[in-house]
C-alpha positions as CSV (number, residue, x, y, z in Angstrom):
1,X,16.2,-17.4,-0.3
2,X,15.4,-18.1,-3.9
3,X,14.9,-14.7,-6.2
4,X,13.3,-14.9,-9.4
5,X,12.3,-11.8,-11.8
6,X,9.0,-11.6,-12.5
7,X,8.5,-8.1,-14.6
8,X,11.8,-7.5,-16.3
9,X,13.2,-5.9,-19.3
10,X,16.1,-7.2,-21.6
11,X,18.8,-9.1,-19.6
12,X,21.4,-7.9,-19.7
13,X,20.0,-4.4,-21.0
14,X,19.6,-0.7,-19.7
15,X,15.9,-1.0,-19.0
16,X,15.3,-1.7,-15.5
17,X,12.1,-3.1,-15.4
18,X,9.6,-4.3,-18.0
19,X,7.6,-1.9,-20.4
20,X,4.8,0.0,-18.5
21,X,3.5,2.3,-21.1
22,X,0.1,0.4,-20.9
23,X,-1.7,-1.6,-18.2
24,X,-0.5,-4.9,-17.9
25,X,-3.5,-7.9,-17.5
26,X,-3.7,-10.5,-15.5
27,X,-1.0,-13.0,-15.8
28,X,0.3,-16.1,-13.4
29,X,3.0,-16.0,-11.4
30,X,4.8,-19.1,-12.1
31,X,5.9,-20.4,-8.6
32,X,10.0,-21.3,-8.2
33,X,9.8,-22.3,-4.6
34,X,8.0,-23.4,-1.9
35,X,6.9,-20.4,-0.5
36,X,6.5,-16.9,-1.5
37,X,7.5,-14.9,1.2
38,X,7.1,-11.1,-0.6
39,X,7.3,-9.6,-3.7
40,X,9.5,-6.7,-4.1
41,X,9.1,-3.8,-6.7
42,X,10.2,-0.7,-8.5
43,X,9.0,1.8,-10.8
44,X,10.9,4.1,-13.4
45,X,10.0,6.8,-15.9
46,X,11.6,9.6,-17.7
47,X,10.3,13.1,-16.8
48,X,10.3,16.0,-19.9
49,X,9.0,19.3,-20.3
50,X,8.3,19.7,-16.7
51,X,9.3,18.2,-13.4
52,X,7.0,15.6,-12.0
53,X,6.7,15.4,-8.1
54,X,7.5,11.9,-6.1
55,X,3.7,11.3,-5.3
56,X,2.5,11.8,-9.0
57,X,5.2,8.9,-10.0
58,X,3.3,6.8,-7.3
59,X,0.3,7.1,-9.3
60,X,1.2,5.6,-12.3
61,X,0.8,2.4,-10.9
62,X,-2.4,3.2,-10.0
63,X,-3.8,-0.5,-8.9
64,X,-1.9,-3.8,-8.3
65,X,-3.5,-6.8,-7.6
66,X,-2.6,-10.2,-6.9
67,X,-4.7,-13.1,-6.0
68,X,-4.3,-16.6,-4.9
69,X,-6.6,-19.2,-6.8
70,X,-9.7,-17.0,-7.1
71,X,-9.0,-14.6,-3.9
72,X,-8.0,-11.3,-4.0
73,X,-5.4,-10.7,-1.7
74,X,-3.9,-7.5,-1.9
75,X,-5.7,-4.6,-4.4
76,X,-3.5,-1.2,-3.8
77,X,-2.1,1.5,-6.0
78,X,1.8,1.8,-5.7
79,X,1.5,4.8,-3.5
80,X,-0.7,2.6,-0.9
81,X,1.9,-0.4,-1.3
82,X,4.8,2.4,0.0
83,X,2.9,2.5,3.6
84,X,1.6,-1.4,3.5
85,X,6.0,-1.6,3.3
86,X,6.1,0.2,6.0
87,X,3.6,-0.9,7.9
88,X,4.6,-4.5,7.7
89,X,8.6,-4.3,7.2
90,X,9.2,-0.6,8.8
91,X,12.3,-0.4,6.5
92,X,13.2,2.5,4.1
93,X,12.5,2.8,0.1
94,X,14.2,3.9,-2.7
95,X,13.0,7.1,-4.5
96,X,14.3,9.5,-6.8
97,X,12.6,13.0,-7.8
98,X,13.9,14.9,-10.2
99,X,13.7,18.9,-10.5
100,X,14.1,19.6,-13.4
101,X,12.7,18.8,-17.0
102,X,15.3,16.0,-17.7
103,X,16.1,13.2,-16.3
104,X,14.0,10.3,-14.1
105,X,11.7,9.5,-11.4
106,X,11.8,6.1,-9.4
107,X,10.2,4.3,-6.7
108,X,12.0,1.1,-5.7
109,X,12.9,-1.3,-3.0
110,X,8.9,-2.1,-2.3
111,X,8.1,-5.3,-0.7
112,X,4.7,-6.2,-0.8
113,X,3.8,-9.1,1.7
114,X,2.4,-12.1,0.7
115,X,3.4,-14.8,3.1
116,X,1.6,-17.8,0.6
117,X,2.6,-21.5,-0.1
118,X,2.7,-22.7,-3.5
119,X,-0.4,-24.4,-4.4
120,X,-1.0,-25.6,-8.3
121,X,-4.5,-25.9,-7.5
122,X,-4.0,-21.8,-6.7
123,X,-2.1,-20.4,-8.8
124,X,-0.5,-16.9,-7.7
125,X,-1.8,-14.1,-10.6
126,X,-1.2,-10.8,-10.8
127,X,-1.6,-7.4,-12.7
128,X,-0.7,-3.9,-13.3
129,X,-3.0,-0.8,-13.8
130,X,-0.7,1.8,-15.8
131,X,-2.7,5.8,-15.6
132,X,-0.7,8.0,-17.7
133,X,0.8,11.1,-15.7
134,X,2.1,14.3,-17.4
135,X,5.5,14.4,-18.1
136,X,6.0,10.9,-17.3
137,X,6.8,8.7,-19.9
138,X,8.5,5.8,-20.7
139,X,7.3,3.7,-17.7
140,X,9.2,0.4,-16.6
141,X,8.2,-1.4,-13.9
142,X,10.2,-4.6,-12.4
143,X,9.1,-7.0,-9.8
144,X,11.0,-9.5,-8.1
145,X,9.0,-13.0,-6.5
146,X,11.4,-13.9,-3.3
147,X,10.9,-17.4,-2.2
148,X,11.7,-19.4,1.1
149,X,11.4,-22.7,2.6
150,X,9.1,-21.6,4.9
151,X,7.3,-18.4,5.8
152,X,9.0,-18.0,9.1
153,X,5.7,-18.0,11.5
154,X,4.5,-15.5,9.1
155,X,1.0,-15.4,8.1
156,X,-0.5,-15.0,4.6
157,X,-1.9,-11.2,4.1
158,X,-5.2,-9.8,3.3
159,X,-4.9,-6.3,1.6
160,X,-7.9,-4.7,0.1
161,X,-8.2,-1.1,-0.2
162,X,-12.1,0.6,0.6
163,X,-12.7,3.9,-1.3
164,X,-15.0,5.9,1.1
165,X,-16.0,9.3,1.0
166,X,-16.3,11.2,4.6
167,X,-19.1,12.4,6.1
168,X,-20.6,15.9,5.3
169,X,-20.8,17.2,8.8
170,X,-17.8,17.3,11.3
171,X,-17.5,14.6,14.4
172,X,-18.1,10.4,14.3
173,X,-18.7,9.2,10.8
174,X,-19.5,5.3,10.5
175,X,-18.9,3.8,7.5
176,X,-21.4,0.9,6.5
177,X,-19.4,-1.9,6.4
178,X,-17.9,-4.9,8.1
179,X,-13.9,-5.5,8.2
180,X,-13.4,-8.9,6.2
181,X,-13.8,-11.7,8.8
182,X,-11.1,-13.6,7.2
183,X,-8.3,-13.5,10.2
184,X,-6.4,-11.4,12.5
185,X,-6.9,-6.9,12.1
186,X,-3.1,-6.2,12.3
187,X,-2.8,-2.8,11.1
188,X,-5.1,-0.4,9.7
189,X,-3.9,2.2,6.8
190,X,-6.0,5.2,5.9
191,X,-5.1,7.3,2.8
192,X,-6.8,10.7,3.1
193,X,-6.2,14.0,0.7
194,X,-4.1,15.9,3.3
195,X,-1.8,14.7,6.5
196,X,-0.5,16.9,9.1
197,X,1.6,19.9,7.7
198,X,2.4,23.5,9.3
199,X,-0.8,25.1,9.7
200,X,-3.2,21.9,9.0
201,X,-3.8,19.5,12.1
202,X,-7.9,18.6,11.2
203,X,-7.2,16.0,8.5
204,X,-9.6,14.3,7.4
205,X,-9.8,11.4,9.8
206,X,-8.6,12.9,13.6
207,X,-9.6,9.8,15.3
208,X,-10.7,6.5,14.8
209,X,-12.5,3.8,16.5
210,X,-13.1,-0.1,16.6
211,X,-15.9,-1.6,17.7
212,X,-15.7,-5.6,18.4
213,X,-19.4,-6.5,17.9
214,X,-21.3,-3.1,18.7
215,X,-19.0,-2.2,21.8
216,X,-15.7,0.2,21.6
217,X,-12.1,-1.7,21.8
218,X,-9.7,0.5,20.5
219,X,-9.7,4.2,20.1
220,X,-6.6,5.4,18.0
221,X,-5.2,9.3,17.5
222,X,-3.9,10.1,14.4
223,X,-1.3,12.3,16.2
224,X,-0.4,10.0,19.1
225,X,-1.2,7.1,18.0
226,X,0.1,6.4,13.8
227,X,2.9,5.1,13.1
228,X,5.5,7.2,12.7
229,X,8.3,8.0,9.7
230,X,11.7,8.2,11.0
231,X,13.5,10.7,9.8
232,X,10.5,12.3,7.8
233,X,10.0,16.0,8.8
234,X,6.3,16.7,7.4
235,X,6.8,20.3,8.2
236,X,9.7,21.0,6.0
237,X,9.2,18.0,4.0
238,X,11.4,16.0,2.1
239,X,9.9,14.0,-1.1
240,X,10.0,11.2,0.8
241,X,7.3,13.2,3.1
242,X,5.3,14.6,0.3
243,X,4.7,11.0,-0.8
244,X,3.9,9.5,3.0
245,X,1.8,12.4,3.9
246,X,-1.2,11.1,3.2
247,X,-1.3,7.8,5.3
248,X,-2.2,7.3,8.6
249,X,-1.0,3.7,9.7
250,X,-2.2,2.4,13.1
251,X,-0.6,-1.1,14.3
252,X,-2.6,-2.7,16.5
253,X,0.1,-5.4,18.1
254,X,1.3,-8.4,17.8
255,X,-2.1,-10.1,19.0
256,X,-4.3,-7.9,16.7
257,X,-7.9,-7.8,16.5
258,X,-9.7,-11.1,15.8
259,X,-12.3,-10.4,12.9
260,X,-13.2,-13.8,12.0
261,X,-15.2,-14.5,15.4
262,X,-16.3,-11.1,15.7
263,X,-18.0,-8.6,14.2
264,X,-15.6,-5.2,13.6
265,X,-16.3,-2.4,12.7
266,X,-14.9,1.5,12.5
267,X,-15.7,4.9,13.5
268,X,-14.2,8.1,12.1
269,X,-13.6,11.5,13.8
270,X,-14.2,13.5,10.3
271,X,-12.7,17.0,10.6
272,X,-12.2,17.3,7.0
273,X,-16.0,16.9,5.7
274,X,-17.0,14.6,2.7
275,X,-13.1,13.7,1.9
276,X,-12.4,10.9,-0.7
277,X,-10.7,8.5,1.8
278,X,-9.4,5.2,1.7
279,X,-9.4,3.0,4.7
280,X,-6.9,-0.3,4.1
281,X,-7.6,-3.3,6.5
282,X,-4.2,-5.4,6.5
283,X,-5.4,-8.6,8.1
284,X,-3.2,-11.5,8.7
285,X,-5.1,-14.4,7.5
286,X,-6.5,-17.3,10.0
Protein backbone atom coordinates (compact mmCIF):
# COMPACT_ATOMS: atom_id res chain seq x y z
CA UNK A 1 0.00 0.00 0.00
CA UNK A 2 1.22 3.33 -1.21
CA UNK A 3 0.45 6.46 1.46
CA UNK A 4 0.59 9.85 0.34
CA UNK A 5 -0.41 13.08 2.47
CA UNK A 6 -2.89 14.96 1.01
CA UNK A 7 -3.76 17.89 3.82
CA UNK A 8 -0.56 18.49 5.70
CA UNK A 9 1.26 21.03 7.59
CA UNK A 10 5.14 21.75 7.58
CA UNK A 11 7.18 18.52 7.20
CA UNK A 12 8.95 18.02 9.43
CA UNK A 13 6.93 20.53 11.88
CA UNK A 14 4.64 20.45 15.05
CA UNK A 15 1.50 21.09 13.17
CA UNK A 16 -0.27 17.95 12.50
CA UNK A 17 -2.40 18.64 9.77
CA UNK A 18 -2.82 21.58 7.44
CA UNK A 19 -4.39 24.99 8.44
CA UNK A 20 -8.23 24.74 9.04
CA UNK A 21 -9.08 28.15 10.26
CA UNK A 22 -11.19 28.77 7.08
CA UNK A 23 -12.98 26.42 4.65
CA UNK A 24 -10.90 24.85 2.32
CA UNK A 25 -12.38 24.82 -1.69
CA UNK A 26 -12.43 22.44 -4.02
CA UNK A 27 -9.15 21.11 -4.98
CA UNK A 28 -7.91 17.73 -7.00
CA UNK A 29 -6.54 14.98 -5.53
CA UNK A 30 -3.56 14.20 -7.51
CA UNK A 31 -3.77 10.30 -7.87
CA UNK A 32 -0.19 8.29 -6.80
CA UNK A 33 -1.52 4.83 -7.50
CA UNK A 34 -3.68 2.82 -9.12
CA UNK A 35 -6.37 2.70 -6.87
CA UNK A 36 -7.66 4.63 -3.99
CA UNK A 37 -8.75 2.29 -1.59
CA UNK A 38 -9.70 5.02 1.45
CA UNK A 39 -8.79 8.11 2.70
CA UNK A 40 -7.91 8.47 6.23
CA UNK A 41 -8.28 11.70 8.48
CA UNK A 42 -7.88 13.70 11.57
CA UNK A 43 -8.76 16.86 13.02
CA UNK A 44 -7.00 19.07 15.74
CA UNK A 45 -7.68 22.36 17.57
CA UNK A 46 -6.71 24.05 20.66
CA UNK A 47 -9.51 24.68 23.28
CA UNK A 48 -9.32 28.13 25.63
CA UNK A 49 -11.43 29.83 27.90
CA UNK A 50 -13.74 26.95 28.23
CA UNK A 51 -13.71 23.23 27.53
CA UNK A 52 -15.23 22.10 24.36
CA UNK A 53 -17.00 18.62 24.27
CA UNK A 54 -15.89 15.73 21.65
CA UNK A 55 -19.14 16.20 19.50
CA UNK A 56 -18.71 20.00 19.14
CA UNK A 57 -14.98 19.27 17.74
CA UNK A 58 -16.85 16.93 15.19
CA UNK A 59 -18.60 19.88 13.87
CA UNK A 60 -15.97 21.91 12.81
CA UNK A 61 -15.64 19.94 9.92
CA UNK A 62 -18.97 20.44 9.22
CA UNK A 63 -19.13 19.06 5.33
CA UNK A 64 -16.59 17.04 3.32
CA UNK A 65 -17.08 16.20 0.00
CA UNK A 66 -15.35 14.34 -2.63
CA UNK A 67 -16.30 13.54 -6.05
CA UNK A 68 -15.13 11.52 -8.90
CA UNK A 69 -15.16 13.47 -12.39
CA UNK A 70 -18.38 15.33 -11.83
CA UNK A 71 -20.16 12.80 -9.22
CA UNK A 72 -20.59 13.37 -5.81
CA UNK A 73 -19.64 10.57 -3.99
CA UNK A 74 -19.55 11.02 -0.42
CA UNK A 75 -21.07 14.67 1.11
CA UNK A 76 -20.87 14.18 5.25
CA UNK A 77 -19.78 16.38 8.14
CA UNK A 78 -16.81 14.76 10.17
CA UNK A 79 -19.25 13.63 12.87
CA UNK A 80 -21.26 11.48 10.03
CA UNK A 81 -17.79 10.23 8.53
CA UNK A 82 -17.10 8.71 12.42
CA UNK A 83 -20.22 6.19 11.89
CA UNK A 84 -19.74 5.73 7.93
CA UNK A 85 -15.98 4.34 9.66
CA UNK A 86 -17.72 2.28 11.58
CA UNK A 87 -20.18 1.27 9.53
CA UNK A 88 -17.90 0.09 6.74
CA UNK A 89 -14.47 -0.74 8.76
CA UNK A 90 -16.07 -1.53 12.42
CA UNK A 91 -12.67 -0.50 13.83
CA UNK A 92 -12.03 2.11 16.64
CA UNK A 93 -11.01 6.04 16.31
CA UNK A 94 -8.84 8.21 17.91
CA UNK A 95 -10.21 11.10 20.08
CA UNK A 96 -9.15 13.30 22.61
CA UNK A 97 -11.43 15.64 24.84
CA UNK A 98 -10.03 17.89 27.00
CA UNK A 99 -11.68 19.19 30.44
CA UNK A 100 -10.37 21.85 30.98
CA UNK A 101 -9.67 25.42 29.40
CA UNK A 102 -6.19 24.41 28.06
CA UNK A 103 -5.01 22.10 26.05
CA UNK A 104 -6.55 20.14 22.65
CA UNK A 105 -9.24 18.33 21.10
CA UNK A 106 -8.73 15.67 18.25
CA UNK A 107 -10.49 13.28 16.10
CA UNK A 108 -8.26 11.01 14.18
CA UNK A 109 -7.75 7.59 12.70
CA UNK A 110 -11.00 8.23 10.13
CA UNK A 111 -11.09 6.21 7.10
CA UNK A 112 -13.47 7.33 4.74
CA UNK A 113 -14.22 4.66 1.90
CA UNK A 114 -13.80 5.30 -1.44
CA UNK A 115 -12.93 2.06 -3.23
CA UNK A 116 -12.19 4.18 -6.94
CA UNK A 117 -9.61 3.49 -9.78
CA UNK A 118 -7.66 6.24 -10.99
CA UNK A 119 -9.11 7.69 -14.02
CA UNK A 120 -7.47 11.13 -15.60
CA UNK A 121 -10.56 11.61 -17.41
CA UNK A 122 -12.14 11.76 -13.48
CA UNK A 123 -10.15 13.31 -11.57
CA UNK A 124 -10.71 12.71 -7.61
CA UNK A 125 -11.61 16.40 -5.97
CA UNK A 126 -12.25 17.29 -2.72
CA UNK A 127 -13.08 19.98 -0.08
CA UNK A 128 -13.37 21.06 3.40
CA UNK A 129 -16.29 23.14 5.08
CA UNK A 130 -14.57 24.76 8.34
CA UNK A 131 -17.82 26.29 10.95
CA UNK A 132 -16.16 28.01 13.64
CA UNK A 133 -16.96 26.48 17.28
CA UNK A 134 -16.42 28.39 20.60
CA UNK A 135 -13.30 27.82 22.13
CA UNK A 136 -11.94 26.09 19.26
CA UNK A 137 -9.28 27.57 17.52
CA UNK A 138 -6.44 26.87 15.67
CA UNK A 139 -7.93 24.12 13.52
CA UNK A 140 -5.58 21.63 11.55
CA UNK A 141 -6.85 19.09 9.61
CA UNK A 142 -4.62 16.15 7.82
CA UNK A 143 -5.75 13.63 5.43
CA UNK A 144 -3.97 10.79 4.12
CA UNK A 145 -4.96 9.17 0.26
CA UNK A 146 -3.94 5.27 0.74
CA UNK A 147 -3.54 3.56 -2.47
CA UNK A 148 -3.57 -0.20 -3.65
CA UNK A 149 -3.15 -2.30 -6.64
CA UNK A 150 -6.40 -3.24 -6.55
CA UNK A 151 -9.47 -2.61 -4.45
CA UNK A 152 -9.70 -6.09 -3.08
CA UNK A 153 -13.39 -7.09 -4.38
CA UNK A 154 -14.37 -3.90 -2.92
CA UNK A 155 -16.82 -1.74 -4.47
CA UNK A 156 -16.72 2.09 -5.06
CA UNK A 157 -19.13 3.94 -2.39
CA UNK A 158 -21.99 6.27 -2.68
CA UNK A 159 -22.34 8.52 0.49
CA UNK A 160 -24.79 11.30 0.34
CA UNK A 161 -26.26 12.65 3.41
CA UNK A 162 -30.43 13.68 3.23
CA UNK A 163 -31.39 16.52 5.77
CA UNK A 164 -35.09 15.66 6.59
CA UNK A 165 -37.12 16.93 9.19
CA UNK A 166 -39.70 14.28 11.02
CA UNK A 167 -43.06 14.24 10.92
CA UNK A 168 -45.32 16.38 13.22
CA UNK A 169 -47.47 13.61 14.54
CA UNK A 170 -46.14 10.30 16.19
CA UNK A 171 -46.13 6.77 14.17
CA UNK A 172 -44.97 5.91 10.13
CA UNK A 173 -43.53 9.04 8.56
CA UNK A 174 -42.49 8.58 4.71
CA UNK A 175 -40.21 10.68 3.41
CA UNK A 176 -40.69 11.71 -0.31
CA UNK A 177 -37.92 10.46 -1.94
CA UNK A 178 -36.27 7.62 -3.76
CA UNK A 179 -32.78 5.98 -2.48
CA UNK A 180 -30.26 6.77 -5.41
CA UNK A 181 -30.62 3.84 -7.94
CA UNK A 182 -27.02 3.78 -8.52
CA UNK A 183 -26.08 0.13 -6.86
CA UNK A 184 -26.25 -2.08 -4.00
CA UNK A 185 -28.20 -0.36 -0.30
CA UNK A 186 -25.50 -1.71 2.10
CA UNK A 187 -26.05 0.11 5.21
CA UNK A 188 -28.28 2.82 6.18
CA UNK A 189 -27.06 5.64 8.83
CA UNK A 190 -29.55 7.92 10.44
CA UNK A 191 -28.29 11.00 12.52
CA UNK A 192 -31.07 12.10 14.78
CA UNK A 193 -30.84 14.92 17.83
CA UNK A 194 -30.98 12.31 20.61
CA UNK A 195 -29.99 8.29 20.84
CA UNK A 196 -30.84 6.09 23.58
CA UNK A 197 -29.78 7.34 27.11
CA UNK A 198 -31.10 6.55 30.71
CA UNK A 199 -34.50 7.70 30.74
CA UNK A 200 -34.94 8.37 26.76
CA UNK A 201 -35.89 5.22 24.53
CA UNK A 202 -38.54 7.22 21.86
CA UNK A 203 -35.72 8.76 19.66
CA UNK A 204 -36.62 10.20 17.02
CA UNK A 205 -36.65 7.34 14.55
CA UNK A 206 -37.87 3.87 16.67
CA UNK A 207 -38.22 1.90 13.58
CA UNK A 208 -37.65 1.95 10.06
CA UNK A 209 -38.82 0.32 7.02
CA UNK A 210 -37.84 -0.54 3.28
CA UNK A 211 -40.05 -0.93 0.77
CA UNK A 212 -38.62 -2.62 -2.64
CA UNK A 213 -41.14 -1.09 -5.15
CA UNK A 214 -44.30 -0.30 -2.97
CA UNK A 215 -44.14 -3.68 -0.87
CA UNK A 216 -42.30 -4.04 2.71
CA UNK A 217 -38.67 -5.95 2.65
CA UNK A 218 -36.99 -5.07 5.60
CA UNK A 219 -38.21 -3.82 8.90
CA UNK A 220 -35.30 -2.69 11.24
CA UNK A 221 -35.42 -1.78 15.22
CA UNK A 222 -33.34 0.74 16.38
CA UNK A 223 -32.83 -1.23 19.66
CA UNK A 224 -32.40 -4.73 18.18
CA UNK A 225 -31.46 -4.17 15.17
CA UNK A 226 -28.37 -1.04 14.80
CA UNK A 227 -25.27 -1.70 14.88
CA UNK A 228 -23.78 -1.75 17.93
CA UNK A 229 -20.56 0.16 19.72
CA UNK A 230 -18.35 -2.15 21.54
CA UNK A 231 -17.39 -1.03 24.50
CA UNK A 232 -19.57 2.15 24.39
CA UNK A 233 -21.81 2.42 27.55
CA UNK A 234 -24.52 5.14 26.36
CA UNK A 235 -25.85 5.20 29.79
CA UNK A 236 -22.76 6.29 31.61
CA UNK A 237 -21.20 7.55 28.62
CA UNK A 238 -17.80 7.92 27.71
CA UNK A 239 -16.88 10.82 25.05
CA UNK A 240 -16.56 8.43 22.65
CA UNK A 241 -20.52 7.76 23.41
CA UNK A 242 -21.48 11.32 23.55
CA UNK A 243 -20.09 11.62 19.96
CA UNK A 244 -21.77 8.17 18.60
CA UNK A 245 -25.06 8.83 20.25
CA UNK A 246 -26.68 10.18 17.73
CA UNK A 247 -26.38 7.43 14.83
CA UNK A 248 -28.37 4.68 14.22
CA UNK A 249 -26.43 2.40 11.61
CA UNK A 250 -28.44 -0.61 10.20
CA UNK A 251 -26.26 -3.16 7.95
CA UNK A 252 -28.23 -4.84 5.70
CA UNK A 253 -25.72 -7.88 4.71
CA UNK A 254 -23.37 -8.82 2.52
CA UNK A 255 -26.07 -9.14 -0.45
CA UNK A 256 -27.69 -5.73 0.34
CA UNK A 257 -30.60 -4.24 -1.20
CA UNK A 258 -30.48 -3.76 -5.00
CA UNK A 259 -31.63 -0.09 -5.72
CA UNK A 260 -30.72 0.15 -9.27
CA UNK A 261 -33.55 -2.36 -10.53
CA UNK A 262 -35.87 -1.32 -8.06
CA UNK A 263 -37.56 1.25 -6.64
CA UNK A 264 -36.64 1.75 -2.61
CA UNK A 265 -37.90 3.49 -0.52
CA UNK A 266 -38.23 4.19 3.58
CA UNK A 267 -40.60 4.48 6.29
CA UNK A 268 -40.00 5.95 9.76
CA UNK A 269 -41.47 5.08 13.12
CA UNK A 270 -41.30 8.99 14.40
CA UNK A 271 -41.59 9.04 18.22
CA UNK A 272 -39.68 12.20 18.47
CA UNK A 273 -42.09 14.58 16.30
CA UNK A 274 -40.73 17.09 13.59
CA UNK A 275 -36.87 16.22 14.48
CA UNK A 276 -34.08 17.56 12.14
CA UNK A 277 -32.80 14.16 10.95
CA UNK A 278 -30.45 12.88 8.58
CA UNK A 279 -30.92 9.72 6.82
CA UNK A 280 -27.38 8.54 5.02
CA UNK A 281 -27.75 5.85 2.19
CA UNK A 282 -24.17 4.10 1.92
CA UNK A 283 -24.64 2.29 -1.41
CA UNK A 284 -21.99 0.25 -2.94
CA UNK A 285 -21.96 1.26 -6.42
CA UNK A 286 -23.00 -1.23 -9.47
Amino acid sequence: MKIVKVYEGTDPGATPGRVFTATIPQETIIPEGKVLNFLKMGLKHAVSTAAVVIEDTATVLSEYVFRVGAESRIIMSLADLCALHWAVFREAIVIGENTDATGNNFIGGVKVPIFAEADQAKPFTHSAERTAVSNASVETLAISAHYDESTNGRKAIHAIKVPYTTAAAAGYDTPAFRIAPVGTLRYLIIRQPNGFADGNIDVSVQRVRILVNGQLYTQLNSLADAVPYPGVDLVTPSPIADLYRPYLIFDLGETGIDTKGQEVTLQLDVQDVSDAISIIPVIELA
